[in-house]
Gaussian input, Z-matrix of N, CA and C with variables (Angstrom, degrees):
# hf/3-21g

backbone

0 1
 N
 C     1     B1
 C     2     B2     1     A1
 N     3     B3     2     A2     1     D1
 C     4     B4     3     A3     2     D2
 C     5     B5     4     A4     3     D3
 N     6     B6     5     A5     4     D4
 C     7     B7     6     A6     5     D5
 C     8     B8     7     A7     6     D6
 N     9     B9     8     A8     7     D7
 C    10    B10     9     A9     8     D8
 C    11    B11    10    A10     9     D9
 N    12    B12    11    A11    10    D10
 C    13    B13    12    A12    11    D11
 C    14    B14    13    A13    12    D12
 N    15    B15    14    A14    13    D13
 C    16    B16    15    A15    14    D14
 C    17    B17    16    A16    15    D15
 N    18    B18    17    A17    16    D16
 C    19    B19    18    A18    17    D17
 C    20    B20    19    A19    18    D18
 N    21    B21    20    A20    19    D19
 C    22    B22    21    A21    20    D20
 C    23    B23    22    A22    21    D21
 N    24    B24    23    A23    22    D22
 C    25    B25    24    A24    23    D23
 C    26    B26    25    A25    24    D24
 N    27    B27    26    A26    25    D25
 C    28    B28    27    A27    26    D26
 C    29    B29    28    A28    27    D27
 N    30    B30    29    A29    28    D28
 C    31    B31    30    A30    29    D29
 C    32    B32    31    A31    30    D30
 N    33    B33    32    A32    31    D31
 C    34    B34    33    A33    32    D32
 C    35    B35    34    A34    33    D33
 N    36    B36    35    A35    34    D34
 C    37    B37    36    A36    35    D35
 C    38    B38    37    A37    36    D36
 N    39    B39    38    A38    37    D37
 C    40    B40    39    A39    38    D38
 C    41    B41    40    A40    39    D39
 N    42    B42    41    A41    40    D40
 C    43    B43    42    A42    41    D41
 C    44    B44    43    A43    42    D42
 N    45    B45    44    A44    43    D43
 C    46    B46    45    A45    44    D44
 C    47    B47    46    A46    45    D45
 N    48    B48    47    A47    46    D46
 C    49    B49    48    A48    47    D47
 C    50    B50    49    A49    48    D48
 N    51    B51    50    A50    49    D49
 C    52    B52    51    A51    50    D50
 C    53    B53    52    A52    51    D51
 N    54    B54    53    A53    52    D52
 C    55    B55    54    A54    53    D53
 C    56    B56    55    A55    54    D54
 N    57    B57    56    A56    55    D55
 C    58    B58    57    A57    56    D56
 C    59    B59    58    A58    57    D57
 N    60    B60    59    A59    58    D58
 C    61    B61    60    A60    59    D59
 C    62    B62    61    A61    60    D60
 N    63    B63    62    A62    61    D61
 C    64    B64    63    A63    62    D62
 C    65    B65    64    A64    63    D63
 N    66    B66    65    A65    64    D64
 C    67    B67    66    A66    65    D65
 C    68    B68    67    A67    66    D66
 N    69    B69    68    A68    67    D67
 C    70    B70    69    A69    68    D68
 C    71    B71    70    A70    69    D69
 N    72    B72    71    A71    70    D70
 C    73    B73    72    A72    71    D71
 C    74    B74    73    A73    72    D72
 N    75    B75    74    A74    73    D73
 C    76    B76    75    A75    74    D74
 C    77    B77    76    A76    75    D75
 N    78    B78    77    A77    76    D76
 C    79    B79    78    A78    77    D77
 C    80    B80    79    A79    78    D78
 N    81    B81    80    A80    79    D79
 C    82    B82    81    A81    80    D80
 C    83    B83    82    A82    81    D81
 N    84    B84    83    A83    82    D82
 C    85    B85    84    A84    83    D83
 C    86    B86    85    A85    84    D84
 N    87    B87    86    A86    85    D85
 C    88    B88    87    A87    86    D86
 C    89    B89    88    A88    87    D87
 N    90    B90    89    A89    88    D88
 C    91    B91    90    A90    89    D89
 C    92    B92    91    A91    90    D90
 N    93    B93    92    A92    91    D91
 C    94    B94    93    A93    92    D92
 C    95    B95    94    A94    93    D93
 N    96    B96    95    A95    94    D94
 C    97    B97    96    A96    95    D95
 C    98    B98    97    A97    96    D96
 N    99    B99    98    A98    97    D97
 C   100   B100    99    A99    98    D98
 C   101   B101   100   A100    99    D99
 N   102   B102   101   A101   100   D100
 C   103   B103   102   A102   101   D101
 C   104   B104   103   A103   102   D102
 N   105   B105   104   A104   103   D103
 C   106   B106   105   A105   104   D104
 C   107   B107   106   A106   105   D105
 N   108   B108   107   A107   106   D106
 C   109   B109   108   A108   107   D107
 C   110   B110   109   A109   108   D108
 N   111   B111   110   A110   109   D109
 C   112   B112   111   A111   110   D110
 C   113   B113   112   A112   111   D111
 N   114   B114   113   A113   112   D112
 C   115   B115   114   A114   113   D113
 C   116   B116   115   A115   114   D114
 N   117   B117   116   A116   115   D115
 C   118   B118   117   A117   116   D116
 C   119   B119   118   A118   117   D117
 N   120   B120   119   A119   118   D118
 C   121   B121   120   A120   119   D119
 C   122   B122   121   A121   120   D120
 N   123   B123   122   A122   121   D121
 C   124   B124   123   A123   122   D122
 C   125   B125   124   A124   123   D123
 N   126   B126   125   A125   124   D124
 C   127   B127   126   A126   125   D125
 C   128   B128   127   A127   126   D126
 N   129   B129   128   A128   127   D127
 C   130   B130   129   A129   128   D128
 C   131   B131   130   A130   129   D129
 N   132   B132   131   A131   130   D130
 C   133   B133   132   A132   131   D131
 C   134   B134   133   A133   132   D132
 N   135   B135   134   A134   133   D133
 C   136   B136   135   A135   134   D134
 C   137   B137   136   A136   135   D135
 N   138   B138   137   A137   136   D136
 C   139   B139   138   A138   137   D137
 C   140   B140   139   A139   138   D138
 N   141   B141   140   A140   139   D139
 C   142   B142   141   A141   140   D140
 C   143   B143   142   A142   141   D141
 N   144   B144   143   A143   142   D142
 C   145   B145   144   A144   143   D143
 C   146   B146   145   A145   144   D144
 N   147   B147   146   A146   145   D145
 C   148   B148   147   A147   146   D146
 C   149   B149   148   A148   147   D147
 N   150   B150   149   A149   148   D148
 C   151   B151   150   A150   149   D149
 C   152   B152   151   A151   150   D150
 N   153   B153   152   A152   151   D151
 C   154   B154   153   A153   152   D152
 C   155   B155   154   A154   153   D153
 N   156   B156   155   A155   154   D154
 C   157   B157   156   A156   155   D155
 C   158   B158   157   A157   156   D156
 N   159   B159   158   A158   157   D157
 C   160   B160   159   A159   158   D158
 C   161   B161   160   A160   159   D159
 N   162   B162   161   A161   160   D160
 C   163   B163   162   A162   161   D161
 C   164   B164   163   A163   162   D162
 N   165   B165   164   A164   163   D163
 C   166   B166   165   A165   164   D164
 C   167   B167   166   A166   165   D165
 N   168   B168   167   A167   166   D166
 C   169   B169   168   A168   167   D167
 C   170   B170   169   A169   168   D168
 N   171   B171   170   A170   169   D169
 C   172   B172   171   A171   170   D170
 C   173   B173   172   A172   171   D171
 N   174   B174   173   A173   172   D172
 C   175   B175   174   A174   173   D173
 C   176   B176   175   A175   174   D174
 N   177   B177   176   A176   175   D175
 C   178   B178   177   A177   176   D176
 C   179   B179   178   A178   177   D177
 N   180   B180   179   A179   178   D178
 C   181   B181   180   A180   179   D179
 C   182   B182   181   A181   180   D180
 N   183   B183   182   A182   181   D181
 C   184   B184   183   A183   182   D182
 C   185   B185   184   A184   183   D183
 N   186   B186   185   A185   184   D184
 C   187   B187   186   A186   185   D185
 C   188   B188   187   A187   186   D186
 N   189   B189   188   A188   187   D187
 C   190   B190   189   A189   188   D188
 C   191   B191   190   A190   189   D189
 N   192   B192   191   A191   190   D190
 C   193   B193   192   A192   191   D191
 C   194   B194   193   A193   192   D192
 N   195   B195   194   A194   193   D193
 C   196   B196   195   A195   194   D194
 C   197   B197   196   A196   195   D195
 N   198   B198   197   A197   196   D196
 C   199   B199   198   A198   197   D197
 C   200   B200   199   A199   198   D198
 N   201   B201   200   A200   199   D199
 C   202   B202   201   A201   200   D200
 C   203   B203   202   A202   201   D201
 N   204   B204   203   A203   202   D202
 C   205   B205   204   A204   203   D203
 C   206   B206   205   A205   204   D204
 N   207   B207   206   A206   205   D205
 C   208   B208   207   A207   206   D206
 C   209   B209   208   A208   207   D207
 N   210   B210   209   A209   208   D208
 C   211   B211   210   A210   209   D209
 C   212   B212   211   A211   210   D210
 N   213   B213   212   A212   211   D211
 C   214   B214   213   A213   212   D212
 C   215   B215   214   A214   213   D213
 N   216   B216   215   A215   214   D214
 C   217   B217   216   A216   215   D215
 C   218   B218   217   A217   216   D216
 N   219   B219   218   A218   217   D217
 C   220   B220   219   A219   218   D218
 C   221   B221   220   A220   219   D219
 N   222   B222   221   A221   220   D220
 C   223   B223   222   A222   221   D221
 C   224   B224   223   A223   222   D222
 N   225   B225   224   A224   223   D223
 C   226   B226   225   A225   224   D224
 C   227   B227   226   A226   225   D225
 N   228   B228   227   A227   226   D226
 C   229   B229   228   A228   227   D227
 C   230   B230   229   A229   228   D228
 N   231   B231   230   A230   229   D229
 C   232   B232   231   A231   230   D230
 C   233   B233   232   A232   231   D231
 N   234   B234   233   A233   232   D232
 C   235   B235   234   A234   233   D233
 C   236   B236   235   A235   234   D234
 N   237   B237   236   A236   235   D235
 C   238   B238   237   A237   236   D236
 C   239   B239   238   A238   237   D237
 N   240   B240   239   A239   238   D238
 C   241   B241   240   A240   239   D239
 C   242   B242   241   A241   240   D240
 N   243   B243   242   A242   241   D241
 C   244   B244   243   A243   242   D242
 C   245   B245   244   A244   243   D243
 N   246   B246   245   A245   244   D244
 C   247   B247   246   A246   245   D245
 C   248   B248   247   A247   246   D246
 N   249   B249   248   A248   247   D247
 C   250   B250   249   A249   248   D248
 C   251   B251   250   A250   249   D249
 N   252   B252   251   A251   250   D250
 C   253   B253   252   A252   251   D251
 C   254   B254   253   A253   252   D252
 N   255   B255   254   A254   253   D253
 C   256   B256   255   A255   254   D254
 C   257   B257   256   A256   255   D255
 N   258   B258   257   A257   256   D256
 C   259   B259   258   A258   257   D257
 C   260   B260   259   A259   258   D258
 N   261   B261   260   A260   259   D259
 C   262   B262   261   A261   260   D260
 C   263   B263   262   A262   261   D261
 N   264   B264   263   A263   262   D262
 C   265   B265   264   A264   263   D263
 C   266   B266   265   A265   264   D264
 N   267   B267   266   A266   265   D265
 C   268   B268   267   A267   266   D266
 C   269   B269   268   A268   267   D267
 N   270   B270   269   A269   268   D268
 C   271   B271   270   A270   269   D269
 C   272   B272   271   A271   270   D270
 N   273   B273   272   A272   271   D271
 C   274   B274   273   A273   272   D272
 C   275   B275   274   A274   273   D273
 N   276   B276   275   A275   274   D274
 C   277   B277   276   A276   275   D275
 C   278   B278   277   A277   276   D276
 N   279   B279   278   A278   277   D277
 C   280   B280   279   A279   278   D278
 C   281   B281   280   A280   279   D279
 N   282   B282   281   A281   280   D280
 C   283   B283   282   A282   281   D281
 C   284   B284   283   A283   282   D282
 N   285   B285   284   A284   283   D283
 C   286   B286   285   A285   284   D284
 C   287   B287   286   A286   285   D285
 N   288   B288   287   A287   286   D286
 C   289   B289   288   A288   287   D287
 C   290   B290   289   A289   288   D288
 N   291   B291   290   A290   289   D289
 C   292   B292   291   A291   290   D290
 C   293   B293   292   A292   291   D291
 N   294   B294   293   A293   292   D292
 C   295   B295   294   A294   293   D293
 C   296   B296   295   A295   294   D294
 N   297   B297   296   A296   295   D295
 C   298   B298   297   A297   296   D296
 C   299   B299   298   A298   297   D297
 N   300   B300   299   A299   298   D298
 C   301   B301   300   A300   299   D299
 C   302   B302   301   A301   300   D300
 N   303   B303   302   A302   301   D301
 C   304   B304   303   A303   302   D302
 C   305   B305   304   A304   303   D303
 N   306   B306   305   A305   304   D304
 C   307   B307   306   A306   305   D305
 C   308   B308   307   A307   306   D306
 N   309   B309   308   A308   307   D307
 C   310   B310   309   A309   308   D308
 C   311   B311   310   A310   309   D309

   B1=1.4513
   B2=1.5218
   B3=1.1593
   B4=1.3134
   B5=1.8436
   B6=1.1215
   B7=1.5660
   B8=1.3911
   B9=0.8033
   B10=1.8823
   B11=1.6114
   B12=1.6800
   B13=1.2301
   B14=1.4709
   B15=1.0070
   B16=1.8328
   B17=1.6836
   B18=1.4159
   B19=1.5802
   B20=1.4063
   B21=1.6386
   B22=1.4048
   B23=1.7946
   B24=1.3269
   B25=1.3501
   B26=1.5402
   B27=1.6990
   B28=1.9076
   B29=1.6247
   B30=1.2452
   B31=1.4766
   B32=1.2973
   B33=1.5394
   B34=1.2817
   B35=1.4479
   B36=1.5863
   B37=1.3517
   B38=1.5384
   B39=2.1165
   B40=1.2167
   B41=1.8071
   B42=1.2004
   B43=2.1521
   B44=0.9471
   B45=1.2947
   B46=1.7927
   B47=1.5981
   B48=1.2961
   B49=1.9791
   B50=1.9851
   B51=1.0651
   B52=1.6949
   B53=1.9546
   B54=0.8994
   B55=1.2515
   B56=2.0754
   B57=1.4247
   B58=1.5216
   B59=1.4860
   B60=1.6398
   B61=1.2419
   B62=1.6241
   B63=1.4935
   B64=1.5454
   B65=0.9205
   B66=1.8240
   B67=1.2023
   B68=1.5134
   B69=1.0305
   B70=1.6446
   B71=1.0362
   B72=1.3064
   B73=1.5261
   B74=1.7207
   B75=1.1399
   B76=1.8931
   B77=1.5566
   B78=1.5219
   B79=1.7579
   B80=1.5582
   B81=1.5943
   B82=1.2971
   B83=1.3247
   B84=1.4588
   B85=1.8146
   B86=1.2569
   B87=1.4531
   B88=1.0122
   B89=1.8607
   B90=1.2137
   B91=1.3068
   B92=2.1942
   B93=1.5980
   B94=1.1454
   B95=1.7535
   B96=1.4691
   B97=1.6568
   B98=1.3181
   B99=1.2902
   B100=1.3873
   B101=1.9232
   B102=1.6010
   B103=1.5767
   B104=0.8834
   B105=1.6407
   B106=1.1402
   B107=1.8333
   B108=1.1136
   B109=1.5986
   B110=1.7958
   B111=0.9516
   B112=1.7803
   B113=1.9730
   B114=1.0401
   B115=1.3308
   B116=1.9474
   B117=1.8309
   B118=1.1420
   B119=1.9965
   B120=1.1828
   B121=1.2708
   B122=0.9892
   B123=1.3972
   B124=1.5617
   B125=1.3748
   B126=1.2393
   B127=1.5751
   B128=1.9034
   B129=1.4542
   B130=1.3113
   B131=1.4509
   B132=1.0886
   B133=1.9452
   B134=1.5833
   B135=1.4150
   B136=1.6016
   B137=2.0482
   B138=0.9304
   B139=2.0525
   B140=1.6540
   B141=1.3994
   B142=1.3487
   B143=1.0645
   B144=1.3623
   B145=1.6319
   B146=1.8834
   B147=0.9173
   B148=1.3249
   B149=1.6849
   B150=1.8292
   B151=1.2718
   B152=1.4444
   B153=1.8932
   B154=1.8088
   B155=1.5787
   B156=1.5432
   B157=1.4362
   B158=1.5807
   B159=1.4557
   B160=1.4885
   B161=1.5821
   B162=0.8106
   B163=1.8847
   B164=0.9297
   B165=1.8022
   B166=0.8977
   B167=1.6300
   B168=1.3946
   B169=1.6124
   B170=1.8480
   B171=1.5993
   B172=1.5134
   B173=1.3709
   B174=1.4477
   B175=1.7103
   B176=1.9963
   B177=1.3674
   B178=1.7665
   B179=1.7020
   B180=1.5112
   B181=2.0641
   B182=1.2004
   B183=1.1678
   B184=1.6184
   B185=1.5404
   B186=1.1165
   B187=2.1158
   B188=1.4658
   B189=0.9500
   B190=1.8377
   B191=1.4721
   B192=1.1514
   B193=1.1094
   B194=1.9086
   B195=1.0488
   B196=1.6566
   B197=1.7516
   B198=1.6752
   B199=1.3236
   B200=2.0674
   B201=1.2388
   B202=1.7719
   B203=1.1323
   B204=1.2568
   B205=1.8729
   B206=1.6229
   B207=1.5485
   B208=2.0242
   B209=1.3247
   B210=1.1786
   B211=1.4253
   B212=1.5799
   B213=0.9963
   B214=1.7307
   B215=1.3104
   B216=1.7571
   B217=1.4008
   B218=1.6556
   B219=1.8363
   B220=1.0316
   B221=1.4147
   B222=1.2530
   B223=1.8107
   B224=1.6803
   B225=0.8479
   B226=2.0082
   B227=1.8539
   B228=1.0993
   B229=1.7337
   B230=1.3321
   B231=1.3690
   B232=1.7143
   B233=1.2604
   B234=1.4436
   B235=1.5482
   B236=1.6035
   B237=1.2985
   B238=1.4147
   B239=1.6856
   B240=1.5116
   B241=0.9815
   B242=1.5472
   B243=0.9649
   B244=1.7229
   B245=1.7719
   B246=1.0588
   B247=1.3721
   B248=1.5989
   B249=1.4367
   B250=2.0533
   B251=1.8122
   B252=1.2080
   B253=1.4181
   B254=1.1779
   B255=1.1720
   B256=1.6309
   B257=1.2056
   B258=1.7816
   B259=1.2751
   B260=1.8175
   B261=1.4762
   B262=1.7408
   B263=1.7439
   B264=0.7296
   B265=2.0305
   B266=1.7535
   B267=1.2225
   B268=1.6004
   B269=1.5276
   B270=1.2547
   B271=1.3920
   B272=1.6673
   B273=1.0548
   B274=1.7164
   B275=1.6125
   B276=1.5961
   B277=1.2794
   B278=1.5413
   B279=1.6427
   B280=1.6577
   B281=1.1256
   B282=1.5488
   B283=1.3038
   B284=1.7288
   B285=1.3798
   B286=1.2439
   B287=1.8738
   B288=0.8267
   B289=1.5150
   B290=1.8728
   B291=1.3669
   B292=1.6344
   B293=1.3913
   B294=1.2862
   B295=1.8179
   B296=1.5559
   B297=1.3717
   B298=1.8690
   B299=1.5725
   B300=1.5597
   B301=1.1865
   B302=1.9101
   B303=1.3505
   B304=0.9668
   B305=1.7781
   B306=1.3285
   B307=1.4529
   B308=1.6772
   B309=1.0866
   B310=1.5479
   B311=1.1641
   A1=107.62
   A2=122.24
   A3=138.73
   A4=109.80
   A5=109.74
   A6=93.95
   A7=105.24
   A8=127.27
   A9=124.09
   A10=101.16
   A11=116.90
   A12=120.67
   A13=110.89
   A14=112.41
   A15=102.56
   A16=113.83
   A17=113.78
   A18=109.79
   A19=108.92
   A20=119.78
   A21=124.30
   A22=115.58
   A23=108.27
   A24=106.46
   A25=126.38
   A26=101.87
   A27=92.43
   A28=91.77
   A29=109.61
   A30=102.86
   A31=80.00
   A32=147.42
   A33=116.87
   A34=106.67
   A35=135.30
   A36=139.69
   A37=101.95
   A38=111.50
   A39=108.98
   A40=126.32
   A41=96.45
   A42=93.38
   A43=117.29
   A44=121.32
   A45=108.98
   A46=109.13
   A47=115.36
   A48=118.94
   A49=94.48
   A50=71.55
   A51=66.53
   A52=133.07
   A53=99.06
   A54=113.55
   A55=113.16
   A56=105.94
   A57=113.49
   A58=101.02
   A59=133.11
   A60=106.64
   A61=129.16
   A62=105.04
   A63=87.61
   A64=126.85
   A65=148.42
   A66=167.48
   A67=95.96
   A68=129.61
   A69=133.68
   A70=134.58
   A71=112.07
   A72=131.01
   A73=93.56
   A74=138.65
   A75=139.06
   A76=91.05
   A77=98.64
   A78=98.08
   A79=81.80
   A80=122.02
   A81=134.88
   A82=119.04
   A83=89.10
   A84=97.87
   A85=135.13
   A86=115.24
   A87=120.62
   A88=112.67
   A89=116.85
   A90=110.53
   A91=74.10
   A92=105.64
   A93=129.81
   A94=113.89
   A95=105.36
   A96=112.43
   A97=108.34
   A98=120.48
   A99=118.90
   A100=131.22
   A101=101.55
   A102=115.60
   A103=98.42
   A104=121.89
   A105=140.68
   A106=108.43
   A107=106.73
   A108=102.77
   A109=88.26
   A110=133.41
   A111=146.00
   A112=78.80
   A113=122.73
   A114=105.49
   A115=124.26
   A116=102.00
   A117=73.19
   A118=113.11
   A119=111.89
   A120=122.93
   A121=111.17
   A122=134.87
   A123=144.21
   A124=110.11
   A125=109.61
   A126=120.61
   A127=120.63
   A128=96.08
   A129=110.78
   A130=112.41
   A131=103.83
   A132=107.54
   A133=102.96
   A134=111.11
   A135=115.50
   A136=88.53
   A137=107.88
   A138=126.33
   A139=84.21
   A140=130.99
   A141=128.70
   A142=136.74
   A143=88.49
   A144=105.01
   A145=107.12
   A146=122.91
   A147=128.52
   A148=132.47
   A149=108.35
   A150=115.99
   A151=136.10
   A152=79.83
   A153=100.92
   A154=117.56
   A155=111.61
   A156=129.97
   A157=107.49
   A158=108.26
   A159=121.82
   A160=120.81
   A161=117.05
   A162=118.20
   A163=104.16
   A164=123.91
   A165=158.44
   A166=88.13
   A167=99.03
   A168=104.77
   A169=93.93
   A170=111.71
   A171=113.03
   A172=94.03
   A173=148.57
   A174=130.16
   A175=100.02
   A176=93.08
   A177=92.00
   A178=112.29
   A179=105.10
   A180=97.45
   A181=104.50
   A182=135.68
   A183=124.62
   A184=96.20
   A185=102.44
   A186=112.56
   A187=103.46
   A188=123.92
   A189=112.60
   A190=84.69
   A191=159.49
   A192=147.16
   A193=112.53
   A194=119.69
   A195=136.06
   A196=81.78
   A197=96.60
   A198=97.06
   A199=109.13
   A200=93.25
   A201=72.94
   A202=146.45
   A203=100.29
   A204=118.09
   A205=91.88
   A206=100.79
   A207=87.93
   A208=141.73
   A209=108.52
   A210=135.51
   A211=90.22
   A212=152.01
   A213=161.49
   A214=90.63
   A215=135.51
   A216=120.34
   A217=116.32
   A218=111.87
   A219=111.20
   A220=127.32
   A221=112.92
   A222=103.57
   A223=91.29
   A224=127.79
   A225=133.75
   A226=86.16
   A227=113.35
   A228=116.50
   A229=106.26
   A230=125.41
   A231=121.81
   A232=88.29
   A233=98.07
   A234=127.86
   A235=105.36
   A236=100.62
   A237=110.61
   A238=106.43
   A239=116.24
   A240=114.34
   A241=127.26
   A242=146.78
   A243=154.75
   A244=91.23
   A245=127.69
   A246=121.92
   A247=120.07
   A248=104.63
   A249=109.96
   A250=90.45
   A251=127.44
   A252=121.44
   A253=117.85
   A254=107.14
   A255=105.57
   A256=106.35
   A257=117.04
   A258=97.40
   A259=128.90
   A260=90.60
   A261=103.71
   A262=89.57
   A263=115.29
   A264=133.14
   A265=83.09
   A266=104.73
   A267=84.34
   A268=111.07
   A269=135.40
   A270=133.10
   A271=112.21
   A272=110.44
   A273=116.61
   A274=109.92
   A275=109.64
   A276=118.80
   A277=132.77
   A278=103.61
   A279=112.20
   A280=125.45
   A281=132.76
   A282=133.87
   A283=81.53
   A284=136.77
   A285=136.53
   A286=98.31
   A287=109.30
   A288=128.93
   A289=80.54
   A290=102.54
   A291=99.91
   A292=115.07
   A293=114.51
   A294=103.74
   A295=102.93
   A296=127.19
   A297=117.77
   A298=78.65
   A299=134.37
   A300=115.69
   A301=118.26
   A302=133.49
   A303=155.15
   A304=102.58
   A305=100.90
   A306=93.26
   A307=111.41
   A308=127.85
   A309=122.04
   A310=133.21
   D1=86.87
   D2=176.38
   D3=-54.06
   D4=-29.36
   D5=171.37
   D6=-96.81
   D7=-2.08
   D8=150.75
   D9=-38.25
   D10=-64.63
   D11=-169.53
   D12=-78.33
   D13=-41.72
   D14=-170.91
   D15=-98.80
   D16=1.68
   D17=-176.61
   D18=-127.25
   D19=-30.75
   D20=-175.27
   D21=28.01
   D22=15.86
   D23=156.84
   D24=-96.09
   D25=152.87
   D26=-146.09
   D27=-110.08
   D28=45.38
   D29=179.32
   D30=-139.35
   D31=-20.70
   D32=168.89
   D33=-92.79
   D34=-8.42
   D35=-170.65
   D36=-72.53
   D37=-49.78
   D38=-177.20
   D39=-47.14
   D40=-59.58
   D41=166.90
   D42=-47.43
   D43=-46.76
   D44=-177.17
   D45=-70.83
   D46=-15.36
   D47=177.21
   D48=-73.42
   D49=-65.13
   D50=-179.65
   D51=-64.31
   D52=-23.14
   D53=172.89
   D54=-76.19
   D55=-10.58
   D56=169.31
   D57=110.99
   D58=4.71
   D59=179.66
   D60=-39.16
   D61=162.73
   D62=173.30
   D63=-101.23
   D64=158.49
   D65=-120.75
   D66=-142.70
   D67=-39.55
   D68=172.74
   D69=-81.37
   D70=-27.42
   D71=-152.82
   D72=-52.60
   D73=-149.27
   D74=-173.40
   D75=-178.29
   D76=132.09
   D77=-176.37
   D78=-96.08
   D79=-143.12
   D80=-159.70
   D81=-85.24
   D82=-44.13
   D83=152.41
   D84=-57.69
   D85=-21.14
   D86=-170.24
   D87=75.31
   D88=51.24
   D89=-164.16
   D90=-141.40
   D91=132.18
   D92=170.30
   D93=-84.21
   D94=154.90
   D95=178.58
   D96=-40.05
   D97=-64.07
   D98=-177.21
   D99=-65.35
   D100=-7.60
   D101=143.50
   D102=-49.76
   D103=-93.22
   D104=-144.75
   D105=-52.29
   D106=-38.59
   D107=-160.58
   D108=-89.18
   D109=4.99
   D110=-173.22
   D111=-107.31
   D112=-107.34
   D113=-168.35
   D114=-6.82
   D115=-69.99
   D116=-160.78
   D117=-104.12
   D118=40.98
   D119=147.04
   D120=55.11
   D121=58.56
   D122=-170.27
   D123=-125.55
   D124=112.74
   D125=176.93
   D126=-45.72
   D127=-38.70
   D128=-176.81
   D129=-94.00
   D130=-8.35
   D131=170.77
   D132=-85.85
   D133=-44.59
   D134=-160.06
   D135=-66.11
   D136=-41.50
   D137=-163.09
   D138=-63.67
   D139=-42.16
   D140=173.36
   D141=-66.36
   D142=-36.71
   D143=-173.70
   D144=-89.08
   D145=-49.39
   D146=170.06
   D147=-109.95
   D148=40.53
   D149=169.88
   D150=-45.13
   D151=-47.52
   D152=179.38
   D153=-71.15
   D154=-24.38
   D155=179.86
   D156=-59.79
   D157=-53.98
   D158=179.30
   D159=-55.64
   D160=-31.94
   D161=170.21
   D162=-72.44
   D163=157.32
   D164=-150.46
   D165=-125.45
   D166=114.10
   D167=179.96
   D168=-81.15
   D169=134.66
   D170=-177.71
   D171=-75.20
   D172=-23.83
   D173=-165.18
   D174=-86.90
   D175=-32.43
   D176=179.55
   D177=-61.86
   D178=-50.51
   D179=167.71
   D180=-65.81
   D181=-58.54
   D182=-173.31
   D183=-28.51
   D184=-84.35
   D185=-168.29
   D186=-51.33
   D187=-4.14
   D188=171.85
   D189=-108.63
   D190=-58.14
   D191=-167.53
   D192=-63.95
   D193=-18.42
   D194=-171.71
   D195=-75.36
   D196=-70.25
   D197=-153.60
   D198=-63.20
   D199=-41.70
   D200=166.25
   D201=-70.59
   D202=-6.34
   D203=167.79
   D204=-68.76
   D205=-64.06
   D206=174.15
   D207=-28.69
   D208=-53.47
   D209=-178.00
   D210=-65.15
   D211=-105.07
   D212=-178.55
   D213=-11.68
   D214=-61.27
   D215=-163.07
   D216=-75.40
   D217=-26.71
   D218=150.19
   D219=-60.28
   D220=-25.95
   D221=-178.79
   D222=-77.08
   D223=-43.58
   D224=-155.08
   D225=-67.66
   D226=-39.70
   D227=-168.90
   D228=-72.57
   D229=-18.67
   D230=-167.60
   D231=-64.12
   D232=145.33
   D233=176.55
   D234=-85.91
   D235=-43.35
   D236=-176.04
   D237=-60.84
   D238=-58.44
   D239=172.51
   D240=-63.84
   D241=-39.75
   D242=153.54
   D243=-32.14
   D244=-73.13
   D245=-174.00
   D246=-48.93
   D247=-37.18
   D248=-176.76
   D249=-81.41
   D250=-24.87
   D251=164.16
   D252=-59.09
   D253=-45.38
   D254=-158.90
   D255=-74.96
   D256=-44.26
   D257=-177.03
   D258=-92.80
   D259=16.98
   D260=177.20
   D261=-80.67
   D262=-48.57
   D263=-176.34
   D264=-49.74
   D265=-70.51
   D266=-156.11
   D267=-87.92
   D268=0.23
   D269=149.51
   D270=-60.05
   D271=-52.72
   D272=167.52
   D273=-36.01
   D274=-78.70
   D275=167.78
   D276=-20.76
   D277=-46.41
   D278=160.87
   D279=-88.41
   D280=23.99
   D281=-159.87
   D282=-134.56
   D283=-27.99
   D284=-169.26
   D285=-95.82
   D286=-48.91
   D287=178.00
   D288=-46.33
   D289=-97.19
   D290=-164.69
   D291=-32.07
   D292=-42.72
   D293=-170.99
   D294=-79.46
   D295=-7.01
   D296=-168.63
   D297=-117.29
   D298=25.22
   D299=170.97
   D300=32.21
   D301=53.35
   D302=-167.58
   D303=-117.20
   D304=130.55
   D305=-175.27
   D306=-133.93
   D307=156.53
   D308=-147.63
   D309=124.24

């Protein structure tokens, strides 16, 4: 991205980000956009160069949020686990019973 080097202004960098420039491409040096925008350390180049990067796509939390609701209803579903509950629950239950002398 040649106006990386000769324009470093982030109002002509933003259209060309959005429009698909490339991120890979290798100037002569062989040094990539994100060299270049790492060299010269501009708050308002990096805000140009990676605006679209910075949001939080809403379908990517949805699907991390889907899948951890999964994960919890699979843990709540273990069989294995419901059973080491149940009987910690009801060993508890007779350990309170004996000390409140409660019978039933």
């Amino acid at each position: 991205m040649l106006v990386l080097k000769e324009s470093r202004d982030p109002e002509v960098i933003r259209p060309l980000v959005e429009r698909g420039a490339s991120f890979t491409a290798v100037n002569k040096k062989d040094k990539t956009v994100e060299d270049m925008a790492i060299k010269i350390n501009s708050a308002a180049i990096n805000l140009a160069l990676y605006a679209s990067k910075s949001r939080l796509d809403v379908a990517e939390v949805i699907q991390g949020i889907v899948g951890l609701i999964g994960i919890i209803i699979a843990w709540l579903n273990n069989q294995t686990l419901n059973k080491v509950v149940w009987g910690v629950t009801r060993e508890m239950n007779k350990v309170i019973r004996k000390v409140h002398n409660i019978s039933g």
